[in-house]
C-alpha positions in Angstrom: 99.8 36.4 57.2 96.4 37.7 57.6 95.9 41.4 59.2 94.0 40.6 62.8 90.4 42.0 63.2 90.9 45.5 65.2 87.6 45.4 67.5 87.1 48.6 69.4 85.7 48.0 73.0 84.4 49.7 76.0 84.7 49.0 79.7 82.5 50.8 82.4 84.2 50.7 86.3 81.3 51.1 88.0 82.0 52.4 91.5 79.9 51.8 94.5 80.7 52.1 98.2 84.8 51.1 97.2 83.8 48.4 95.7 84.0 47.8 92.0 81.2 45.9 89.9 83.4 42.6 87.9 81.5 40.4 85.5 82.9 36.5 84.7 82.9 36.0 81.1 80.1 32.9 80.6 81.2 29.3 79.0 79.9 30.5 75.6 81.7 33.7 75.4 85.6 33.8 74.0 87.6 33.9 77.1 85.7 31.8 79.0 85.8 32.4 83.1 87.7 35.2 82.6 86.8 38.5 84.5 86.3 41.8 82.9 84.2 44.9 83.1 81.1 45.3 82.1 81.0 46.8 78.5 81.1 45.6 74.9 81.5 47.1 71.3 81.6 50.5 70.0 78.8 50.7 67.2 79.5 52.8 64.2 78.5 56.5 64.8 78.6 55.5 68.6 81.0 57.5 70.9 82.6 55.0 73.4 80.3 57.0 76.3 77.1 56.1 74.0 78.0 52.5 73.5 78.6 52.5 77.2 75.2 53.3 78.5 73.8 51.4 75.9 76.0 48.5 76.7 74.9 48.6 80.5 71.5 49.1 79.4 71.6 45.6 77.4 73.9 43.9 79.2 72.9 44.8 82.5 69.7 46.3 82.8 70.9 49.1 84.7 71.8 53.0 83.8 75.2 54.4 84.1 76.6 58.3 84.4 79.6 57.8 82.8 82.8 59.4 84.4 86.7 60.1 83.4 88.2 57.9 81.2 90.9 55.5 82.8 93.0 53.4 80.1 93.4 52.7 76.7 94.6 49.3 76.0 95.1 47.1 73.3 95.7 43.3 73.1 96.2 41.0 70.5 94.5 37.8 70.9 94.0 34.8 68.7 90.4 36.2 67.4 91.7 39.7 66.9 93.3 43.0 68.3 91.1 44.6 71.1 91.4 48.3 72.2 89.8 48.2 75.0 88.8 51.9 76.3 87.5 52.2 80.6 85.8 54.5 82.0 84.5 54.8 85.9 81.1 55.3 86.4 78.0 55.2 88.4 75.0 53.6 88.5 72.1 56.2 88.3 68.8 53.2 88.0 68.4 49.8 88.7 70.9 47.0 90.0 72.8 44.9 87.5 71.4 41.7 86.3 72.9 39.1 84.6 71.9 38.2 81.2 75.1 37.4 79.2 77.3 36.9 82.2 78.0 33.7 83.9 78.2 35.7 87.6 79.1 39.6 88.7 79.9 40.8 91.7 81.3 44.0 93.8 85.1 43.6 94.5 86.7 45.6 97.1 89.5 48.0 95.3 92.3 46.6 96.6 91.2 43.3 96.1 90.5 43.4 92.3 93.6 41.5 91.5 91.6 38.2 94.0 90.1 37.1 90.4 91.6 36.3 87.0 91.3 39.5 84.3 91.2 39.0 80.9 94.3 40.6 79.2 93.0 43.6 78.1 91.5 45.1 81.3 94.3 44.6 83.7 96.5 47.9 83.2 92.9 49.5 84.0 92.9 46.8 87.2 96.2 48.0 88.3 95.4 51.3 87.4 92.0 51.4 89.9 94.2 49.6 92.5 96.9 52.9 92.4 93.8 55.1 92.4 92.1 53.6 95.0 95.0 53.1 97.3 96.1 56.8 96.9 
């Protein structure tokens, strides 16, 4: 049996107003249609904050102030094992824009469980949900 691919991951919860910024994964992306927060891979020599704000930056077109860190998880899939590290932030310039994604949008706290998570980020959904609701 072959050792699976370990791919270190970032996650920014981006917090506005309550609501929480959600990005659908698009058709040509593994895990199509599945939601997840906005992030992506940790380049070598990158801190997870740095590849972050450079994610956002790419991804989004938009600038982040990273916060706390929220959860570490890791998840085996069929492509590979993901460890998948969140952090809350805000956004400091710009609104998002989709470029990669196939839709975003700002979910209310408690209503982040309303759309299907990929594996990996939902012990940082139910995690935002306990924080949120406290």
């Amino acid at each position: 049996m072959s050792v699976k691919k370990q791919i270190n991951v970032v996650g920014a919860v981006v917090v506005c107003d309550g609501t929480i910024l959600a990005a659908q994964r698009s058709p040509s992306m593994s895990l199509p249609g599945m939601w997840e927060f906005p992030g992506g891979k940790i380049e070598p020599g990158e801190t997870p904050q740095q590849a972050l704000r450079r994610e956002m930056q790419e991804e989004l077109l938009c600038v982040v102030e990273i916060g706390d860190e929220i959860e570490i998880t890791s998840h085996e899939y069929d492509f590979g094992i993901v460890t998948l590290t969140t952090f809350y932030a805000k956004l400091t310039k710009g609104q998002p824009k989709l470029t990669e994604h196939s839709e975003i949008r700002w979910i209310p706290a408690a209503h982040l469980d309303s759309v299907e998570w990929a594996p990996a980020d939902i012990p940082a959904v139910n995690r935002i949900m306990r924080d949120f609701a406290a």
